[in-house]
FIKOLZA-1660 file (N, C-alpha, C; in steps of 0.1 Angstrom, whole numbers, plus 5000, padded with zeros to 4 digits):
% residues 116
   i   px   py   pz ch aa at
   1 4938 5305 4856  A  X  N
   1 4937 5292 4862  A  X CA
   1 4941 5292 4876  A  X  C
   2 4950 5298 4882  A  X  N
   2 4956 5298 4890  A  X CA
   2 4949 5309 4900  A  X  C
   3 4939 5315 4896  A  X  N
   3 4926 5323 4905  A  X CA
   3 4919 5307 4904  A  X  C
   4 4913 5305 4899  A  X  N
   4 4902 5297 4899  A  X CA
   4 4905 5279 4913  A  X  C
   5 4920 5281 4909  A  X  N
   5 4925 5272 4916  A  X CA
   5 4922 5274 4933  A  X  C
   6 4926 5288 4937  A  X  N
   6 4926 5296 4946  A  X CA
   6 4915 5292 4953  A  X  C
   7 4911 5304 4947  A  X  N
   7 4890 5298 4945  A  X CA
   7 4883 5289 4955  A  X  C
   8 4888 5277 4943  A  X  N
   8 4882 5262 4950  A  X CA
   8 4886 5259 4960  A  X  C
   9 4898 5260 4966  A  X  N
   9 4910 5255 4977  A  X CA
   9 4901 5260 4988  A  X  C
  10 4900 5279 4986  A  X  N
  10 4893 5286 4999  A  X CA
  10 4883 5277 5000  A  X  C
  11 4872 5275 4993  A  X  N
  11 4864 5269 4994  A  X CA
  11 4856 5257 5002  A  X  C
  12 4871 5249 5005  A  X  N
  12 4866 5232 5007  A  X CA
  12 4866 5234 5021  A  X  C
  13 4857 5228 5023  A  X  N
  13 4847 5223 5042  A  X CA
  13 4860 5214 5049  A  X  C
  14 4863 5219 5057  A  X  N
  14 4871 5208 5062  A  X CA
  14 4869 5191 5064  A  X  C
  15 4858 5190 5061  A  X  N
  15 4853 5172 5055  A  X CA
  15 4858 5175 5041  A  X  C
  16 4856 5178 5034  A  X  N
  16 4862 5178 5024  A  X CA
  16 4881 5175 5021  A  X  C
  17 4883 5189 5029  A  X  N
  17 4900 5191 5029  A  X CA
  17 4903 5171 5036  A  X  C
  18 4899 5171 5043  A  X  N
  18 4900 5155 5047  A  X CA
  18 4902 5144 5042  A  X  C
  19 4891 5148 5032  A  X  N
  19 4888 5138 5021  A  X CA
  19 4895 5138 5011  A  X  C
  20 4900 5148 5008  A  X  N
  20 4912 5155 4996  A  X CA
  20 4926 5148 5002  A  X  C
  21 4927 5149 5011  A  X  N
  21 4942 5144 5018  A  X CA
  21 4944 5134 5021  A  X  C
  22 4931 5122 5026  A  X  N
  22 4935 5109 5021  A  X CA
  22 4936 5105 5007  A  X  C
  23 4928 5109 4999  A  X  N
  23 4929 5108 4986  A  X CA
  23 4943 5106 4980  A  X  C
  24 4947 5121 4988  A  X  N
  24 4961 5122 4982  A  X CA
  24 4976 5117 4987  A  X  C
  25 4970 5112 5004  A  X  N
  25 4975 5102 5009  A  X CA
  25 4980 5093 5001  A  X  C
  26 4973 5085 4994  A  X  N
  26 4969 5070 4993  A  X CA
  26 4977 5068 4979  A  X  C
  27 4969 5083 4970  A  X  N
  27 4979 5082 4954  A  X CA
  27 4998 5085 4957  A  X  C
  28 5001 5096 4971  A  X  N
  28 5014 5096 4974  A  X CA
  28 5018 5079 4977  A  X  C
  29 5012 5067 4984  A  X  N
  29 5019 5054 4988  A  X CA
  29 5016 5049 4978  A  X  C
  30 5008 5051 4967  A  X  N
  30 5006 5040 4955  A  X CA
  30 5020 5042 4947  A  X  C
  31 5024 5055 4942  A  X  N
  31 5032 5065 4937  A  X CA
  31 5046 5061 4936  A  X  C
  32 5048 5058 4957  A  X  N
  32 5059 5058 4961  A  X CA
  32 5063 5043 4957  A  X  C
  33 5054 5035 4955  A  X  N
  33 5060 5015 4954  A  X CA
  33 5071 5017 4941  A  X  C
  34 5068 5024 4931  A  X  N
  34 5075 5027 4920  A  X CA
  34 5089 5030 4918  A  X  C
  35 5085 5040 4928  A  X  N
  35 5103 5048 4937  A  X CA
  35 5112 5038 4940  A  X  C
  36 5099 5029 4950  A  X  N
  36 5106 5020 4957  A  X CA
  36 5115 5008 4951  A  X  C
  37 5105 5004 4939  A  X  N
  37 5109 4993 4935  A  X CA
  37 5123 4997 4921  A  X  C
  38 5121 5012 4917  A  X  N
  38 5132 5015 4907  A  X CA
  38 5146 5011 4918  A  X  C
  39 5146 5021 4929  A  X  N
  39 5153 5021 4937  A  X CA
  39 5161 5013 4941  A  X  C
  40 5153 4998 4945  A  X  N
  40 5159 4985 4947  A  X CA
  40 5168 4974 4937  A  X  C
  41 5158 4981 4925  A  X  N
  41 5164 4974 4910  A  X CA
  41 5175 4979 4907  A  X  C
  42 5180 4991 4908  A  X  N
  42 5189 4998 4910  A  X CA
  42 5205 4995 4914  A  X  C
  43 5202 4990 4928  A  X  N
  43 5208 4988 4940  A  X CA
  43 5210 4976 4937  A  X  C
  44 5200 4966 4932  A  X  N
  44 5206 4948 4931  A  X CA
  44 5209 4946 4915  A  X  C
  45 5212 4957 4907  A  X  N
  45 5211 4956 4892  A  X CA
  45 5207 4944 4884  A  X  C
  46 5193 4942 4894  A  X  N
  46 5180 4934 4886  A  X CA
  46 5169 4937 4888  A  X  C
  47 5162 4933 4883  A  X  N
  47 5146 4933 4883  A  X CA
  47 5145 4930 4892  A  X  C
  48 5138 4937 4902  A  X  N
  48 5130 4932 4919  A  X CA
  48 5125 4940 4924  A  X  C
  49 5110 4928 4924  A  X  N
  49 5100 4935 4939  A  X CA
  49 5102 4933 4952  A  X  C
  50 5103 4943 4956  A  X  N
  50 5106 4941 4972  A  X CA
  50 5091 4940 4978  A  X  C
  51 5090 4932 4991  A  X  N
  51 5078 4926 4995  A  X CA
  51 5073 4948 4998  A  X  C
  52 5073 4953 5006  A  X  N
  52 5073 4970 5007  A  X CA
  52 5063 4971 4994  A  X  C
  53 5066 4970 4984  A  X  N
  53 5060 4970 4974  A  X CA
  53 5044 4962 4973  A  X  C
  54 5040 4956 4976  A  X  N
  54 5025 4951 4978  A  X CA
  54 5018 4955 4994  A  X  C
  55 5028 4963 5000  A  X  N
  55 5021 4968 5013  A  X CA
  55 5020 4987 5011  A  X  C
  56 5026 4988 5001  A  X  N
  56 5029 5003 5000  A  X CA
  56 5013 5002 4986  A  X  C
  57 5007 4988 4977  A  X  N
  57 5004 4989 4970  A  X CA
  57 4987 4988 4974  A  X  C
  58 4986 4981 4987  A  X  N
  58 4974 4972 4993  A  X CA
  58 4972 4987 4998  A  X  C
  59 4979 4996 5008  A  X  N
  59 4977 5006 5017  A  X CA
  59 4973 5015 5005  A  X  C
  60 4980 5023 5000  A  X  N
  60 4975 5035 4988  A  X CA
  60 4964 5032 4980  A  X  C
  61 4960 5019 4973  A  X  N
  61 4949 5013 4965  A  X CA
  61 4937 5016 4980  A  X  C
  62 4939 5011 4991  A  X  N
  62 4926 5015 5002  A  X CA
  62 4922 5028 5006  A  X  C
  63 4936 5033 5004  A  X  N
  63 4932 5054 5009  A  X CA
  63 4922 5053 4995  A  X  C
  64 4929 5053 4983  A  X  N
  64 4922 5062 4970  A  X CA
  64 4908 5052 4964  A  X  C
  65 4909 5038 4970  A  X  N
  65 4897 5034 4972  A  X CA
  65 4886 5041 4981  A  X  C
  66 4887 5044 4988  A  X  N
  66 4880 5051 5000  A  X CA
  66 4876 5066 4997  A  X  C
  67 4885 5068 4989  A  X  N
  67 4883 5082 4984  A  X CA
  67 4873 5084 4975  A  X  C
  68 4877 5069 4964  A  X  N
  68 4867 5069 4954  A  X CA
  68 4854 5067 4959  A  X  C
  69 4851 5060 4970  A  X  N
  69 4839 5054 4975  A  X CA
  69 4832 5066 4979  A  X  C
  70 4837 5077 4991  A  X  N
  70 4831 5088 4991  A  X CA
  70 4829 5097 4979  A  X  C
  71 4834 5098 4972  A  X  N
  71 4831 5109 4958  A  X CA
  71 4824 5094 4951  A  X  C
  72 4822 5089 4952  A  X  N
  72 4810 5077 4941  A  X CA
  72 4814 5080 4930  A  X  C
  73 4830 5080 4924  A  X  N
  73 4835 5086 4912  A  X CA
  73 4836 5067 4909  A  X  C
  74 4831 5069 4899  A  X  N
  74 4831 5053 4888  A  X CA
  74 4846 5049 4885  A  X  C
  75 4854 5059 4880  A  X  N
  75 4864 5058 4873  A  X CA
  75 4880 5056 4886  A  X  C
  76 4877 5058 4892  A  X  N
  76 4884 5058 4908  A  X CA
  76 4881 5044 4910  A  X  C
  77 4869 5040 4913  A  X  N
  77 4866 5027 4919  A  X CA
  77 4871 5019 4910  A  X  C
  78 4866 5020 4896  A  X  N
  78 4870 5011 4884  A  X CA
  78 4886 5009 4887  A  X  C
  79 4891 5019 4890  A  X  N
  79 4910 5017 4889  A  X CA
  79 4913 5007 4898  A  X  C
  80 4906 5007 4913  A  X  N
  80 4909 5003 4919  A  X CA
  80 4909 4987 4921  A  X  C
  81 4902 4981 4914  A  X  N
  81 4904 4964 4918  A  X CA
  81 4913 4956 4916  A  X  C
  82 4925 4964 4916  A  X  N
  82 4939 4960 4920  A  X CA
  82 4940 4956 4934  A  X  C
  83 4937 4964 4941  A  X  N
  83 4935 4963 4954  A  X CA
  83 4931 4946 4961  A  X  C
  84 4924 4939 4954  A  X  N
  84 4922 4924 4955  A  X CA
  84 4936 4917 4958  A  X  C
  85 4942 4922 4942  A  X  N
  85 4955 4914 4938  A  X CA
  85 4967 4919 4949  A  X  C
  86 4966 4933 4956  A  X  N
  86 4977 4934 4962  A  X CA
  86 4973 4930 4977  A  X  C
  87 4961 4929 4976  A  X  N
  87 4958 4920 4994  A  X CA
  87 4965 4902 4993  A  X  C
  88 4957 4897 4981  A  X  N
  88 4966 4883 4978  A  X CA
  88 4977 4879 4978  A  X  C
  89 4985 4892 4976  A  X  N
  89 5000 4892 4976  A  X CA
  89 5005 4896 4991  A  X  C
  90 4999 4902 4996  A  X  N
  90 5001 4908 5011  A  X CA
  90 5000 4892 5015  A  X  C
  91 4988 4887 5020  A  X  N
  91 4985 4870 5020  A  X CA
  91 4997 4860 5021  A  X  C
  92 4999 4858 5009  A  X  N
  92 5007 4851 5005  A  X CA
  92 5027 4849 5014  A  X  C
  93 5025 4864 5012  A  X  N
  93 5035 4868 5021  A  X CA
  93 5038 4865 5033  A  X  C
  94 5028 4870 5040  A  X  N
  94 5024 4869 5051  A  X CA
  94 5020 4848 5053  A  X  C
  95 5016 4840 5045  A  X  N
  95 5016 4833 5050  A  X CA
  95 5031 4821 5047  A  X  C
  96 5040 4828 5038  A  X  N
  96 5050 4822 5039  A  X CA
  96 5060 4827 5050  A  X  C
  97 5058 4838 5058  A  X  N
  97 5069 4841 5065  A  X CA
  97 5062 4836 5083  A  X  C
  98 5049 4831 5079  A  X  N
  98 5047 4826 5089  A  X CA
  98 5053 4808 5089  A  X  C
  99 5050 4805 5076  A  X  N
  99 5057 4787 5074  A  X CA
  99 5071 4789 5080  A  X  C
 100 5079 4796 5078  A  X  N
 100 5092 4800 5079  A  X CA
 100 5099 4806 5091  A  X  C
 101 5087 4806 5104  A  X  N
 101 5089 4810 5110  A  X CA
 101 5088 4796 5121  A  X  C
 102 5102 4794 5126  A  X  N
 102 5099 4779 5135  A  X CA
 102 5095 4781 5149  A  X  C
 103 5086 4775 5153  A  X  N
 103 5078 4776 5170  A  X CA
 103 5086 4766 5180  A  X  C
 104 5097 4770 5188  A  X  N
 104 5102 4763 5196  A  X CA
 104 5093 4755 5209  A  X  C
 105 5093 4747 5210  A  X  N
 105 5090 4738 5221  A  X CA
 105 5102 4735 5230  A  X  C
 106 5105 4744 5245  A  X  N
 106 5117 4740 5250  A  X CA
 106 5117 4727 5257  A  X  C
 107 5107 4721 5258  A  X  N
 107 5109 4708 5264  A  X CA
 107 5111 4697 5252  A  X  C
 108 5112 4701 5241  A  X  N
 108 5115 4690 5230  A  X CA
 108 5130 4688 5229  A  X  C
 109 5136 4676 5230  A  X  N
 109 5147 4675 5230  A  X CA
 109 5154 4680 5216  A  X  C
 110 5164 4682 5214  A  X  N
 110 5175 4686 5207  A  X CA
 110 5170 4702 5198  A  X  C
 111 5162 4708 5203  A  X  N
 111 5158 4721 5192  A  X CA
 111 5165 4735 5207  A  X  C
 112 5172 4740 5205  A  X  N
 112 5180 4747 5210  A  X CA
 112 5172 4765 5207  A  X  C
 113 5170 4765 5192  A  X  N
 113 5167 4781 5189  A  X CA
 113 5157 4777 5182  A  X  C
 114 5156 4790 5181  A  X  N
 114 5142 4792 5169  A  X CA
 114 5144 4803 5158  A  X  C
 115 5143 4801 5145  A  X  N
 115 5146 4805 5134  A  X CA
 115 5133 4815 5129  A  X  C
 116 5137 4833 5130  A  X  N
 116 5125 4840 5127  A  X CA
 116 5126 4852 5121  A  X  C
% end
C-alpha cells in the first residue's frame, strides 16, 4: 500500500499537487472549528460557539467546495451545502456587529465617544 501510495504522490502535475492542497487546505479549517469550539467549551465550561467558528466553517466549506468543483466529485459538492448556512451565519454576524457599532457625529451635541 504504501508503494502504491508513493506511486501516485511521484505522479501528480503540479496543478494537481495544487489542487490536492487546497483541498486539504479547506478540510484542515473545516477540521480545525471543532478544535476550536471543544476548546472554548472547555475553557467557559459550557456549550459555546465562538463566532471563529462560522468563519473557520464558511472558509474550509469554500476551499473543499472548490476542490469538489474541480474534481466534479458529486459526493464533495453534495457535502458541501452547508456552506449557504455558514455564509448566513457569517451575515448575521457581521450585520449585528455592524448595528453595534455606534457612528459618532462630532458636531452633535452631548456624544463624546463612540462604542466599537
Amino acid at each position: 500500500m504504501f508503494a502504491k501510495l508513493t506511486t501516485w504522490w511521484a505522479a501528480l502535475t503540479p496543478e494537481e499537487l495544487l489542487w490536492l492542497s487546497i483541498g486539504l487546505l479547506g478540510q484542515a479549517l473545516f477540521s480545525a472549528r471543532w478544535i476550536l469550539q471543544w476548546l472554548v467549551t472547555e475553557r467557559s465550561r459550557r456549550s459555546t460557539v465562538p463566532v471563529t467558528f462560522w468563519y473557520l466553517s464558511l472558509l474550509g466549506g469554500l476551499l473543499v467546495l472548490a476542490y469538489g468543483l474541480h474534481r466534479m466529485d458529486p459526493v464533495i459538492l453534495i457535502g458541501q451545502f452547508g456552506v449557504i448556512i455558514y455564509a448566513r451565519n457569517v451575515f448575521f454576524i457581521r450585520r449585528e456587529q455592524g448595528e453595534t457599532a455606534t457612528v459618532i457625529n462630532p458636531s452633535q451635541p452631548g456624544m463624546k465617544h463612540a462604542r466599537q
